[in-house]
Structures are given as C-alpha cells and as structure tokens.
PQR file of N, CA, C, O and H, with PARSE charges and radii, in Angstrom:
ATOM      1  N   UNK A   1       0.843  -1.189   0.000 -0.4000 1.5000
ATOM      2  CA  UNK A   1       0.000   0.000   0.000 -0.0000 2.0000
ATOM      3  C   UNK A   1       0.884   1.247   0.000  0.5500 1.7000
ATOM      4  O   UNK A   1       2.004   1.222   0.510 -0.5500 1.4000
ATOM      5  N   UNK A   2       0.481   2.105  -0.454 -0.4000 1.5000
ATOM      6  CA  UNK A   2       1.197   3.537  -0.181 -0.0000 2.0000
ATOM      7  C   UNK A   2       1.252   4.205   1.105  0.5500 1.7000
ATOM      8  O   UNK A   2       0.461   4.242   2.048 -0.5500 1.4000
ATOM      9  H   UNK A   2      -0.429   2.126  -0.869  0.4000 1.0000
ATOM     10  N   UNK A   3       2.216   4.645   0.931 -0.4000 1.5000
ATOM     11  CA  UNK A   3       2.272   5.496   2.036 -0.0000 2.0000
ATOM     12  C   UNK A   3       1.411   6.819   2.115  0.5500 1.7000
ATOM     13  O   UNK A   3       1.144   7.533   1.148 -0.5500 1.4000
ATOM     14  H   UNK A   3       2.858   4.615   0.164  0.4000 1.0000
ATOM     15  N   UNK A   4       0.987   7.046   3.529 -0.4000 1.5000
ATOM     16  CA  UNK A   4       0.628   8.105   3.805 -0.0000 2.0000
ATOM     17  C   UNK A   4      -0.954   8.357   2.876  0.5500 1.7000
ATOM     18  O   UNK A   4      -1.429   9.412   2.455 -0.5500 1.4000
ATOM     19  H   UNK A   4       1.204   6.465   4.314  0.4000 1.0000
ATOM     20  N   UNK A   5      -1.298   7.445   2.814 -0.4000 1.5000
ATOM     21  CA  UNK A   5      -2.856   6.645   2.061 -0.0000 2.0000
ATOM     22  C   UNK A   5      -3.808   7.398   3.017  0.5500 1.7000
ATOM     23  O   UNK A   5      -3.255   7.668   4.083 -0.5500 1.4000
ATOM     24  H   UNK A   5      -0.912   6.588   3.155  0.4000 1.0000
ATOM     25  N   UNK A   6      -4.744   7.699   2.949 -0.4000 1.5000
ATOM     26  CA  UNK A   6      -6.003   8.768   3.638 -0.0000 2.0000
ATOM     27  C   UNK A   6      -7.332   7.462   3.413  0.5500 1.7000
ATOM     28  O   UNK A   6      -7.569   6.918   2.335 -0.5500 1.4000
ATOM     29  H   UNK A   6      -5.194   7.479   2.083  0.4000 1.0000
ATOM     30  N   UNK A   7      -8.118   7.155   4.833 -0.4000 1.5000
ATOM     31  CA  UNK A   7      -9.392   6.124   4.390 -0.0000 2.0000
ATOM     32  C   UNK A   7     -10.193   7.290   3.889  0.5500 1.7000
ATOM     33  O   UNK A   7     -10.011   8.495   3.717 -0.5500 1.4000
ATOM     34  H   UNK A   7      -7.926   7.597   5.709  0.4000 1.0000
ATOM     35  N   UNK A   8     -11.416   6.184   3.685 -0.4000 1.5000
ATOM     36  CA  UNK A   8     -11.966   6.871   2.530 -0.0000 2.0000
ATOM     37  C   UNK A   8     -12.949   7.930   2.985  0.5500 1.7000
ATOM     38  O   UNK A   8     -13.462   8.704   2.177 -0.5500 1.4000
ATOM     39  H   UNK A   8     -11.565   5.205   3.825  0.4000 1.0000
ATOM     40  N   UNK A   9     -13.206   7.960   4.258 -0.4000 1.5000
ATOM     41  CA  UNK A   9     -14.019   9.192   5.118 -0.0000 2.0000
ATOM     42  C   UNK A   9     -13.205  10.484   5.265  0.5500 1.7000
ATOM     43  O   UNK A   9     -13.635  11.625   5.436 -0.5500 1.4000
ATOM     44  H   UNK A   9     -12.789   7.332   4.915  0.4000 1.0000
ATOM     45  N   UNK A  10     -11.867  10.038   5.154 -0.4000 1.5000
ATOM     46  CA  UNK A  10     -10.933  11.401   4.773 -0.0000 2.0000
ATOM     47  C   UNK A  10     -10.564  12.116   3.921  0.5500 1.7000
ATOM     48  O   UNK A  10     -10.120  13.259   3.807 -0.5500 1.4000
ATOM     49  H   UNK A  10     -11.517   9.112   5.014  0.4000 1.0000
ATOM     50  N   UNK A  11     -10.960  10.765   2.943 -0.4000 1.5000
ATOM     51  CA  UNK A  11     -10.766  11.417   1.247 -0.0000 2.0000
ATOM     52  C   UNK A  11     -12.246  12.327   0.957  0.5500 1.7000
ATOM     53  O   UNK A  11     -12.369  13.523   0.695 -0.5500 1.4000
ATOM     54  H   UNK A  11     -11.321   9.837   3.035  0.4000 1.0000
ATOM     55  N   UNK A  12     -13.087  11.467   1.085 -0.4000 1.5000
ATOM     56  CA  UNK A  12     -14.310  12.064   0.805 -0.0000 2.0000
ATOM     57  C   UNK A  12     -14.548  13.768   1.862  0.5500 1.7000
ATOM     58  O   UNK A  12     -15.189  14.765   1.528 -0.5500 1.4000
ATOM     59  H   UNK A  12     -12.987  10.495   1.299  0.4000 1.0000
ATOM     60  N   UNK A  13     -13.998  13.598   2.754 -0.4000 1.5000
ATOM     61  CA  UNK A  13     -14.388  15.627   3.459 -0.0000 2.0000
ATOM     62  C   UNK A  13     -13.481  16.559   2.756  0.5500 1.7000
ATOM     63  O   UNK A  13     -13.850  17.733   2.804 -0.5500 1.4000
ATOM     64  H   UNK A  13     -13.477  12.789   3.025  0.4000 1.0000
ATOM     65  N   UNK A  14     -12.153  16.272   1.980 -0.4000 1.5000
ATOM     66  CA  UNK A  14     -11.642  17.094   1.254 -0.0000 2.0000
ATOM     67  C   UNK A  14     -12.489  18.418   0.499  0.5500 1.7000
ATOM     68  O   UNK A  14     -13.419  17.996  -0.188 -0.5500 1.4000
ATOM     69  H   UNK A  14     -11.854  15.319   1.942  0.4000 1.0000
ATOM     70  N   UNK A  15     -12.401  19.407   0.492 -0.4000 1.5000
ATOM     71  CA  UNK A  15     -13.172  20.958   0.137 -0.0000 2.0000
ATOM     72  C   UNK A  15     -13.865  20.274  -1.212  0.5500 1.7000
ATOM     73  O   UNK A  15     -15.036  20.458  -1.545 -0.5500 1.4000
ATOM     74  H   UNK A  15     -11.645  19.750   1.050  0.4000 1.0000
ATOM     75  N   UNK A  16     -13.010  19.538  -1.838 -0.4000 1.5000
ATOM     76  CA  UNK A  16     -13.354  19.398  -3.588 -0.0000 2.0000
ATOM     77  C   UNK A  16     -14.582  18.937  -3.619  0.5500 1.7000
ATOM     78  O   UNK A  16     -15.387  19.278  -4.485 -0.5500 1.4000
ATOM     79  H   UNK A  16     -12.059  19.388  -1.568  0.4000 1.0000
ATOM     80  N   UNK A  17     -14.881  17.994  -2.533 -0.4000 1.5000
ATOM     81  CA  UNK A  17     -16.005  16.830  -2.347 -0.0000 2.0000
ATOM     82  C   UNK A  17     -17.045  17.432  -1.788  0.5500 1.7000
ATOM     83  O   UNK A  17     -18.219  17.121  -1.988 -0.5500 1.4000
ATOM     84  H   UNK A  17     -14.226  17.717  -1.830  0.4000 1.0000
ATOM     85  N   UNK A  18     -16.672  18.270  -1.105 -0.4000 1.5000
ATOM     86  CA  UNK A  18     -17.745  19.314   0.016 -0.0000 2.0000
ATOM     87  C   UNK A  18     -18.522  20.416  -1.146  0.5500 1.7000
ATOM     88  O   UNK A  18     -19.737  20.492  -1.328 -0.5500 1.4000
ATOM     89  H   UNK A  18     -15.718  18.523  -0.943  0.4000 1.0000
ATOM     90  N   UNK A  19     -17.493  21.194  -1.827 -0.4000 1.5000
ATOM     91  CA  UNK A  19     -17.994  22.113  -2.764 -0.0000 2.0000
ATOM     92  C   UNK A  19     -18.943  21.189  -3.797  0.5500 1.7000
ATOM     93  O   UNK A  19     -19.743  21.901  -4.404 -0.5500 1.4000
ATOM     94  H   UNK A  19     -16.506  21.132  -1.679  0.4000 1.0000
ATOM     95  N   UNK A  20     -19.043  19.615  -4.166 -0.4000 1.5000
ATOM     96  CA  UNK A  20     -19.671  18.957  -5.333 -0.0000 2.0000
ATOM     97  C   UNK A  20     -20.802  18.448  -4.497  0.5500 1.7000
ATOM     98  O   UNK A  20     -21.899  18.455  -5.056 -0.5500 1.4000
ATOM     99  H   UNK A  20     -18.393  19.037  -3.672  0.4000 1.0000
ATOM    100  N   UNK A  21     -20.744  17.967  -3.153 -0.4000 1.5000
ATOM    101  CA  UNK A  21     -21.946  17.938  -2.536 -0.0000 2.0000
ATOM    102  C   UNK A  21     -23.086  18.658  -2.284  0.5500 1.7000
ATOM    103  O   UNK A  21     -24.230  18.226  -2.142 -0.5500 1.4000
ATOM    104  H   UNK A  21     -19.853  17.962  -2.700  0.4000 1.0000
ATOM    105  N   UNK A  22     -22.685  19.798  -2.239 -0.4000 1.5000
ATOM    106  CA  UNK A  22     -23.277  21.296  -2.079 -0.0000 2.0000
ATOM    107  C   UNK A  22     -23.847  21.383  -3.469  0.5500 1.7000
ATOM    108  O   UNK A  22     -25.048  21.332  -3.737 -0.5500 1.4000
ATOM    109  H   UNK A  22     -21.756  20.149  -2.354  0.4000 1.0000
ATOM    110  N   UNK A  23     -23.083  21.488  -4.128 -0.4000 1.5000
ATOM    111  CA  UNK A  23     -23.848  21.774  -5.683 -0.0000 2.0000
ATOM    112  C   UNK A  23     -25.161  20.967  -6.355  0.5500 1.7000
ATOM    113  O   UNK A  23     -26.216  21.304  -6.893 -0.5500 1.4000
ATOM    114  H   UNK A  23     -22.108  21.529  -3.910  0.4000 1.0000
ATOM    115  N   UNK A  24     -24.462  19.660  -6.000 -0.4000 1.5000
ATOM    116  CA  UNK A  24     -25.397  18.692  -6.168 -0.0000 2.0000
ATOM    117  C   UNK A  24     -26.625  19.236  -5.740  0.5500 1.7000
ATOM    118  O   UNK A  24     -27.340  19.543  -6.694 -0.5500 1.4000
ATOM    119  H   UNK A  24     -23.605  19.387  -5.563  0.4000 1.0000
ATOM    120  N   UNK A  25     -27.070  19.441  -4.730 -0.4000 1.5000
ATOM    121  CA  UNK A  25     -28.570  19.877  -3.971 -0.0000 2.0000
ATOM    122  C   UNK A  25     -29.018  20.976  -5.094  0.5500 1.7000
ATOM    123  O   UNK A  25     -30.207  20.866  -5.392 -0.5500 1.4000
ATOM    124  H   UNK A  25     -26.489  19.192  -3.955  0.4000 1.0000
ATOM    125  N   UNK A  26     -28.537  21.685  -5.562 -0.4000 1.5000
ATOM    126  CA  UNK A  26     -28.927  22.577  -6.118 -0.0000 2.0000
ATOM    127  C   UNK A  26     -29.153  22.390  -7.208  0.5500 1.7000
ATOM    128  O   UNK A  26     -30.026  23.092  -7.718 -0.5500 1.4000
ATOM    129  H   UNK A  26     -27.571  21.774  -5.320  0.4000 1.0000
ATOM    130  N   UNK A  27     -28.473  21.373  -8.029 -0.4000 1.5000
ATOM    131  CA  UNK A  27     -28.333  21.236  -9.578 -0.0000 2.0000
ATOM    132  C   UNK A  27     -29.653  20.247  -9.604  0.5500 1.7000
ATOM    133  O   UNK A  27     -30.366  20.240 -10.608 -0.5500 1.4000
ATOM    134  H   UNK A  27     -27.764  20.803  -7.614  0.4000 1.0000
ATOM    135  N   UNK A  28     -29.927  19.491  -8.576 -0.4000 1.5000
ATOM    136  CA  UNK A  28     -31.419  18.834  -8.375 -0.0000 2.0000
ATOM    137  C   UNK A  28     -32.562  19.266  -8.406  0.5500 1.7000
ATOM    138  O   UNK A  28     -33.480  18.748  -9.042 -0.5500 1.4000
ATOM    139  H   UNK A  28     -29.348  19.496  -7.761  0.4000 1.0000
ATOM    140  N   UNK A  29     -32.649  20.410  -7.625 -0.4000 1.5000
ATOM    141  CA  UNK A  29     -33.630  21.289  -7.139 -0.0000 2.0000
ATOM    142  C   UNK A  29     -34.002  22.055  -8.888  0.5500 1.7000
ATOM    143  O   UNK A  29     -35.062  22.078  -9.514 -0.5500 1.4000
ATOM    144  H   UNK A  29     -31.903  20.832  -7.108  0.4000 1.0000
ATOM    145  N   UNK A  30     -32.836  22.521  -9.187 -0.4000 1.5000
ATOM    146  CA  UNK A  30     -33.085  23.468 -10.671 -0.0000 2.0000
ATOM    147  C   UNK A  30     -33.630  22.343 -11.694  0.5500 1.7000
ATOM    148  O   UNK A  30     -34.501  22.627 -12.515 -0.5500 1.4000
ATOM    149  H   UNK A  30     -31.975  22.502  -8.678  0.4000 1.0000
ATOM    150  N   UNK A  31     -33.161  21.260 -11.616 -0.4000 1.5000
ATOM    151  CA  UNK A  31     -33.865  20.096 -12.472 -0.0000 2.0000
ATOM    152  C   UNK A  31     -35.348  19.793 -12.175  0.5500 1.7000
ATOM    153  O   UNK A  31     -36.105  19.523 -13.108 -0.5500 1.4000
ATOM    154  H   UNK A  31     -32.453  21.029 -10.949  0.4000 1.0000
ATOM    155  N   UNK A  32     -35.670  19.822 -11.226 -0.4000 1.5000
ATOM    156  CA  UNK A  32     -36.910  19.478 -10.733 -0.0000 2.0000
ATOM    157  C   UNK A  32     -37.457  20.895 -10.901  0.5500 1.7000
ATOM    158  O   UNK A  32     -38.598  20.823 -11.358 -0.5500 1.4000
ATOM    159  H   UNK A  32     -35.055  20.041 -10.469  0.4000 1.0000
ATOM    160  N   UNK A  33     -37.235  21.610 -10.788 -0.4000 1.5000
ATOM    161  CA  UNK A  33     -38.086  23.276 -11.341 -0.0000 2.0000
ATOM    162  C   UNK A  33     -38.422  23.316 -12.902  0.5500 1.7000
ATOM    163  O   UNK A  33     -39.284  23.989 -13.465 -0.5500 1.4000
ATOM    164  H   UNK A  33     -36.309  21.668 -10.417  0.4000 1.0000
ATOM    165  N   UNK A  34     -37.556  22.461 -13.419 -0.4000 1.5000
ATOM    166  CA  UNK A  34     -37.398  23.091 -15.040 -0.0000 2.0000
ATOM    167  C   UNK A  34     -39.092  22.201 -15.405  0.5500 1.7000
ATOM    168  O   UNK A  34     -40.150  22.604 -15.888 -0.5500 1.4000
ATOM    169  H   UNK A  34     -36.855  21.914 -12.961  0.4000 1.0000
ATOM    170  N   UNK A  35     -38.556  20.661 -14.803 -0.4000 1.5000
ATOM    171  CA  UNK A  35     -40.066  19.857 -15.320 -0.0000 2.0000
ATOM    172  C   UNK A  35     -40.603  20.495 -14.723  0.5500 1.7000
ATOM    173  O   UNK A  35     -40.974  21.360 -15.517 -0.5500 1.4000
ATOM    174  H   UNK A  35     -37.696  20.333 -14.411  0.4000 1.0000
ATOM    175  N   UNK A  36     -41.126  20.848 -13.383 -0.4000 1.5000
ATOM    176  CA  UNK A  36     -42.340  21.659 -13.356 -0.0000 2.0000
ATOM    177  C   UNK A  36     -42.831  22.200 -14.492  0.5500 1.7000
ATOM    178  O   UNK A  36     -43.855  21.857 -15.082 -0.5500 1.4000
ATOM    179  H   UNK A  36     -40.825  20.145 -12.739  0.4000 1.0000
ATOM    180  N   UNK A  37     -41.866  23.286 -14.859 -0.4000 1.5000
ATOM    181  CA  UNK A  37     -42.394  24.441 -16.021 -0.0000 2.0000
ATOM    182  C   UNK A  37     -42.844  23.608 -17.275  0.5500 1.7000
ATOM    183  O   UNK A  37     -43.755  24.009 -17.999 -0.5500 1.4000
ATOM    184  H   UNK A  37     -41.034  23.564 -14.380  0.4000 1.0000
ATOM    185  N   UNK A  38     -41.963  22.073 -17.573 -0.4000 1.5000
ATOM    186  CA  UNK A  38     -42.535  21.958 -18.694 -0.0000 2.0000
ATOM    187  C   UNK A  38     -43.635  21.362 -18.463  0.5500 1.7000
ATOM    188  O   UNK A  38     -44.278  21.255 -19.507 -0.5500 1.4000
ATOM    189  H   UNK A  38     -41.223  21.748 -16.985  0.4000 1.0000
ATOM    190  N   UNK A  39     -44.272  20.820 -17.368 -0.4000 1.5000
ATOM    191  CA  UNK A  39     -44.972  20.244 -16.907 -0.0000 2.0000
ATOM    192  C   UNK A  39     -45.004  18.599 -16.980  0.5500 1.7000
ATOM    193  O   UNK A  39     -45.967  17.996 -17.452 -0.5500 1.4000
ATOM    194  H   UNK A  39     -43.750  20.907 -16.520  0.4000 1.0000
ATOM    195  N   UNK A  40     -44.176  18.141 -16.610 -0.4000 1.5000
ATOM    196  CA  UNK A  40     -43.488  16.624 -16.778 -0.0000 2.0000
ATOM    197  C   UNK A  40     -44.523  15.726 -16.355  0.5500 1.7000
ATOM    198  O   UNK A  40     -44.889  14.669 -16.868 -0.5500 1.4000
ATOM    199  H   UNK A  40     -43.394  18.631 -16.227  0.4000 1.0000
ATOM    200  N   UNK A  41     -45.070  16.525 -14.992 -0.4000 1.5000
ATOM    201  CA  UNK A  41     -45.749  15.376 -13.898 -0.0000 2.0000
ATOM    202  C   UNK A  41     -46.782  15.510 -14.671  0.5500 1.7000
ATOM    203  O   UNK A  41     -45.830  15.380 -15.441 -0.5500 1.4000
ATOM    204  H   UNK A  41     -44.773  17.384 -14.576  0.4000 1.0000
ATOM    205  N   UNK A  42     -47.582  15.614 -15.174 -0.4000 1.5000
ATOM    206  CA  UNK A  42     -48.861  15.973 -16.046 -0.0000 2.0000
ATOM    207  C   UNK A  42     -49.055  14.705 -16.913  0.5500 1.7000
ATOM    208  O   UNK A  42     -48.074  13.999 -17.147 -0.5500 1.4000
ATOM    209  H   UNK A  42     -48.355  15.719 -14.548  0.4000 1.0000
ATOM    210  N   UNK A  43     -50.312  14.374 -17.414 -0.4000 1.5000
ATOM    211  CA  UNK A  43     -50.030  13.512 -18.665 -0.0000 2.0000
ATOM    212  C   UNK A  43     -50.780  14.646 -19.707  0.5500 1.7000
ATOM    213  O   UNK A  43     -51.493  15.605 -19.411 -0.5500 1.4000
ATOM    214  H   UNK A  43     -51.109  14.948 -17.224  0.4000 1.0000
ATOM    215  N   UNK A  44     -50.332  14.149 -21.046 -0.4000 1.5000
ATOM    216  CA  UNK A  44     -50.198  14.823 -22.302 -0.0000 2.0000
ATOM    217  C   UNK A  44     -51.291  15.834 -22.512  0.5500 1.7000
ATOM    218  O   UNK A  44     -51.047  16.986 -22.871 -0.5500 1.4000
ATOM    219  H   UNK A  44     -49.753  13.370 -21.286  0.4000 1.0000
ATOM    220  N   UNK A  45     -52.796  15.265 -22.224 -0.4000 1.5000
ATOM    221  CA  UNK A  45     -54.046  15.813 -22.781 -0.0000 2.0000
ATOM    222  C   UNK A  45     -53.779  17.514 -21.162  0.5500 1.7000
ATOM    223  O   UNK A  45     -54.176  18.678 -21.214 -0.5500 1.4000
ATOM    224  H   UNK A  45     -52.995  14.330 -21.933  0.4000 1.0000
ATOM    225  N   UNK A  46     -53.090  16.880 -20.189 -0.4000 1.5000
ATOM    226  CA  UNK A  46     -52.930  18.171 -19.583 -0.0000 2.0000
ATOM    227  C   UNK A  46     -52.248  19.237 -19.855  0.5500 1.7000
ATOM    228  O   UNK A  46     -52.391  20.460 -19.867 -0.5500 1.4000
ATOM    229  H   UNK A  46     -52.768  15.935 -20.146  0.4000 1.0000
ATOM    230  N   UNK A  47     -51.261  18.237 -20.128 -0.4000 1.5000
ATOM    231  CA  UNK A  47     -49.920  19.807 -21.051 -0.0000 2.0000
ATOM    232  C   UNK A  47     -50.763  20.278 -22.151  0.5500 1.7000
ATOM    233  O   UNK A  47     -50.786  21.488 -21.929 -0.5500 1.4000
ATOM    234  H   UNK A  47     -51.144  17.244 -20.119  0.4000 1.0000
ATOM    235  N   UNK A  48     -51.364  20.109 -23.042 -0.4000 1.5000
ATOM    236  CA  UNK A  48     -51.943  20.551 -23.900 -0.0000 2.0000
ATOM    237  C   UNK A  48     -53.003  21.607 -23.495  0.5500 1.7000
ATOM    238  O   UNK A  48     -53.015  22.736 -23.985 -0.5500 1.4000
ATOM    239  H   UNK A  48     -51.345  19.126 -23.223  0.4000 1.0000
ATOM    240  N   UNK A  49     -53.536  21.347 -22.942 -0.4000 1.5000
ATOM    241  CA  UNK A  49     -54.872  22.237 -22.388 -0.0000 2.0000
ATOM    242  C   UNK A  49     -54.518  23.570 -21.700  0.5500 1.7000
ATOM    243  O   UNK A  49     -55.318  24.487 -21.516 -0.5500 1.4000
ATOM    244  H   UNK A  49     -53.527  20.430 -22.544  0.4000 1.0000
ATOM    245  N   UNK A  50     -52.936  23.561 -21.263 -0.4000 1.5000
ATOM    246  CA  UNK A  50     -52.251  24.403 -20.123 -0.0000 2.0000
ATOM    247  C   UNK A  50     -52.101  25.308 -21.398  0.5500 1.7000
ATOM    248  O   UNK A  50     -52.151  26.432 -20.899 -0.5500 1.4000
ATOM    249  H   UNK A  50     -52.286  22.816 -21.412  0.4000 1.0000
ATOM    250  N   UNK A  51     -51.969  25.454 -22.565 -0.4000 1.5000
ATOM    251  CA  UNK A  51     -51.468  26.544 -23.325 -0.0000 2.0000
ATOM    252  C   UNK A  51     -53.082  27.027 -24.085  0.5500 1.7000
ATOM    253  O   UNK A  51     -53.276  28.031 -24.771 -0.5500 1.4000
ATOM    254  H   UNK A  51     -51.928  24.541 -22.970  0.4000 1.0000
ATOM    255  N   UNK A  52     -53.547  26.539 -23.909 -0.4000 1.5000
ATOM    256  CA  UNK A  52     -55.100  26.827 -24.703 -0.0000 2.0000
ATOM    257  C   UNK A  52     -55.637  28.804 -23.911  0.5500 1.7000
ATOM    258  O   UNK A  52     -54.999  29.222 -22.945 -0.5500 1.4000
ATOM    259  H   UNK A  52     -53.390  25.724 -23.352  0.4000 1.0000
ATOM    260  N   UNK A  53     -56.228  29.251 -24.230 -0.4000 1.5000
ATOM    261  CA  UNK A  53     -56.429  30.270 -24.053 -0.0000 2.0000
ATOM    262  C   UNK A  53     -57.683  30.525 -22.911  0.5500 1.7000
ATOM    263  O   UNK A  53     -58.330  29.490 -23.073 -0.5500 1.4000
ATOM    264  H   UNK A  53     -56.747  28.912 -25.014  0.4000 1.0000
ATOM    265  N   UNK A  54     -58.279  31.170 -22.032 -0.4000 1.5000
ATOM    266  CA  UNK A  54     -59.106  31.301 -20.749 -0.0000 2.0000
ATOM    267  C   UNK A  54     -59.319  30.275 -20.539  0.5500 1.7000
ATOM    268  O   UNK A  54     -60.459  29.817 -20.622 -0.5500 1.4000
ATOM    269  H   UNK A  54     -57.754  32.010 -21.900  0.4000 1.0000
ATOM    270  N   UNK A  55     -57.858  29.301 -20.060 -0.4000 1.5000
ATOM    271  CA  UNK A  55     -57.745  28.080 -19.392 -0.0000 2.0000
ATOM    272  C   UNK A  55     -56.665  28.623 -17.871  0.5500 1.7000
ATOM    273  O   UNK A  55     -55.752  29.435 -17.721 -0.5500 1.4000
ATOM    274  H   UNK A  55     -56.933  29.673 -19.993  0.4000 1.0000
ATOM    275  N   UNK A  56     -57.200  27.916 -17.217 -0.4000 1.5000
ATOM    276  CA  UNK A  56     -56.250  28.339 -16.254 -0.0000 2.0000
ATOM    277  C   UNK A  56     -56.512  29.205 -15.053  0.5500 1.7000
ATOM    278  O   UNK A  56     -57.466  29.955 -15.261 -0.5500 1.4000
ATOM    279  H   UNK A  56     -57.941  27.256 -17.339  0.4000 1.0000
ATOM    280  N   UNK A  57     -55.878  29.366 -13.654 -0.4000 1.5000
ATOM    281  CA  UNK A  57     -56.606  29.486 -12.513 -0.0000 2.0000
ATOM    282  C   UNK A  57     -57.094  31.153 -12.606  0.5500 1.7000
ATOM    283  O   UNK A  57     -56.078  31.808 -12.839 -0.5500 1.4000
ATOM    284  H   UNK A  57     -55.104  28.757 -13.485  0.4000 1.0000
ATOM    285  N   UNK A  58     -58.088  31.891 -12.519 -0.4000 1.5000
ATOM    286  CA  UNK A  58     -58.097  33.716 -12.488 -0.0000 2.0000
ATOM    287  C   UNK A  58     -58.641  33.694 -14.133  0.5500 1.7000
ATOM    288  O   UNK A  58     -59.177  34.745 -14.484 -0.5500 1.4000
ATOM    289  H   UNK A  58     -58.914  31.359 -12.330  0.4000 1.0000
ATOM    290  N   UNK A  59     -58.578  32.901 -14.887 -0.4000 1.5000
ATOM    291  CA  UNK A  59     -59.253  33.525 -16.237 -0.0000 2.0000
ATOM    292  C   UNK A  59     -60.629  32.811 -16.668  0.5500 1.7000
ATOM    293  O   UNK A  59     -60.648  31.902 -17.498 -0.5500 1.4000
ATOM    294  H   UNK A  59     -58.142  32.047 -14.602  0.4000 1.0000
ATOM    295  N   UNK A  60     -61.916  33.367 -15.951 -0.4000 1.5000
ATOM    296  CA  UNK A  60     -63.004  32.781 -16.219 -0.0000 2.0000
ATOM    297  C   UNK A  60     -63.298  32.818 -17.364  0.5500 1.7000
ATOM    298  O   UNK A  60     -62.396  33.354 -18.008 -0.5500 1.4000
ATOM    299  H   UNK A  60     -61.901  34.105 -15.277  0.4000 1.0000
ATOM    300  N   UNK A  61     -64.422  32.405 -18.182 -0.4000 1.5000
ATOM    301  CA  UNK A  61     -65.107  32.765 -19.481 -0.0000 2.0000
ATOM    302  C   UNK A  61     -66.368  33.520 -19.239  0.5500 1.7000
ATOM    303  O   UNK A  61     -67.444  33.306 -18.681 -0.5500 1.4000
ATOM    304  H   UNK A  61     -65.155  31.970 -17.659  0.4000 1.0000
ATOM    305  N   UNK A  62     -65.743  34.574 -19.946 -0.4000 1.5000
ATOM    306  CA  UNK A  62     -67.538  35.703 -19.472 -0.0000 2.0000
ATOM    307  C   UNK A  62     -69.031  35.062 -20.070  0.5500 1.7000
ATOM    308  O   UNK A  62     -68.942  34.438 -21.127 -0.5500 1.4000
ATOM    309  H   UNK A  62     -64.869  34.748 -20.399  0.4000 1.0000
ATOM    310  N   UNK A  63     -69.774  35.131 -19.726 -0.4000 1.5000
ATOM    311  CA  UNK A  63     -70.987  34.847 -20.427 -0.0000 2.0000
ATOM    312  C   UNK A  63     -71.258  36.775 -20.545  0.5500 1.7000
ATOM    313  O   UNK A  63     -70.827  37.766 -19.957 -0.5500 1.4000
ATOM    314  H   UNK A  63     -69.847  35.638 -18.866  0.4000 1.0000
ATOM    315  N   UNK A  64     -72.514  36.397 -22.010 -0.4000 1.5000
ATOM    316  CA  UNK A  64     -72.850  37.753 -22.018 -0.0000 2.0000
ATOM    317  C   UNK A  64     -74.027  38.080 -20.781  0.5500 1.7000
ATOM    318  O   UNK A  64     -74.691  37.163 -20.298 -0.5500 1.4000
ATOM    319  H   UNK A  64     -72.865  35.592 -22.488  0.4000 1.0000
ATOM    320  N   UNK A  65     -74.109  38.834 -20.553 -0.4000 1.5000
ATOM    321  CA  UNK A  65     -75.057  39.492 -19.046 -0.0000 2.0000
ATOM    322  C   UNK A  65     -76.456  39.928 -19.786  0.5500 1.7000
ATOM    323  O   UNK A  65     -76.656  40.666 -20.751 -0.5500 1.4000
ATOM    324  H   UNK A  65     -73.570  39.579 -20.945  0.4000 1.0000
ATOM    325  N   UNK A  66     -77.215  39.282 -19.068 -0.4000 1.5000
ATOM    326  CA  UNK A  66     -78.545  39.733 -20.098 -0.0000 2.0000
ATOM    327  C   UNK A  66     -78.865  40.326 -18.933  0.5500 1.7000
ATOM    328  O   UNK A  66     -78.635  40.026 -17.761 -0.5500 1.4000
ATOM    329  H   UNK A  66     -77.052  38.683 -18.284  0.4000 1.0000
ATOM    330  N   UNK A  67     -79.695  41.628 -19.685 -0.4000 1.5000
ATOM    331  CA  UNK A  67     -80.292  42.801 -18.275 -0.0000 2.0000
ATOM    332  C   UNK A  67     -81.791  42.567 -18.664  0.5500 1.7000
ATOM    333  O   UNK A  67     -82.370  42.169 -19.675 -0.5500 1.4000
ATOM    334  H   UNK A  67     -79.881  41.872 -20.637  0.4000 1.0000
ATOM    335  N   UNK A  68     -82.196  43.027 -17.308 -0.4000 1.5000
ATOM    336  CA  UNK A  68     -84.081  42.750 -16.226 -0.0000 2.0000
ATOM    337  C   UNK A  68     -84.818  43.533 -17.017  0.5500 1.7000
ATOM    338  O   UNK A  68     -84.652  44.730 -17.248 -0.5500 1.4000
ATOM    339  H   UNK A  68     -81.726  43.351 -16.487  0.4000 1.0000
ATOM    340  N   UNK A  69     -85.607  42.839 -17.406 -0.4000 1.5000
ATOM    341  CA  UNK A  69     -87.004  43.497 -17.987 -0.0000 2.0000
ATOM    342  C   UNK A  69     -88.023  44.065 -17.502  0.5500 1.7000
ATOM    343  O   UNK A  69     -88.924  44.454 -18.244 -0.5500 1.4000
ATOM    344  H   UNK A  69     -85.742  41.866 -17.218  0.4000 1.0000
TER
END
C-alpha cells in the first residue's frame, strides 16, 4: 500500500467533495423546477390544455349578461 494513504471518510471531506456535494442539492432542485415548467408530472391531454387560451386558474369565461325586464 502507499504510504501516507487517507481512508476513505478522509478522502471524501476534502473541500473538492464538500464544494460537489453542495452543488449537487442545487443542480437537483433546478432540475426538478425546469419539469415543473414543462410540466413533466402531467399527462399529455394536460400539457396541452395548459397553453389553450381562458384556461387556467383567475381567467373565467364571461358569459354575455342579459339585463331585467
């Protein structure tokens, strides 16, 4: 074996490993945001409907207002 060999709980806390652990969380998190947006979790006939026009939460469809006689 080599000398002056580090186990592997020593190798692994080195800054290099610490700074890629750290990132990791984040590079997850931004992955899991992006499907949101494209809407991943959805099935198809939903993604579709999401771009259709007075679809969607705040945009009712007016009816016309008939006034009292």
């Amino acid at each position: 074996m080599a000398s002056g060999r580090r186990t592997k709980t020593s190798l692994k806390d080195r800054p290099k490993y610490k700074q890629k652990r750290r990132l990791k969380g984040r590079l997850i998190k931004s992955r899991k945001k992006a499907q949101h947006k494209r809407g991943l979790g959805r099935n198809k006939a939903r993604r579709q409907r999401r771009g259709q026009t007075g679809r969607g939460r705040g945009s009712r469809q007016t009816r016309p207002s008939r006034k009292k006689k």
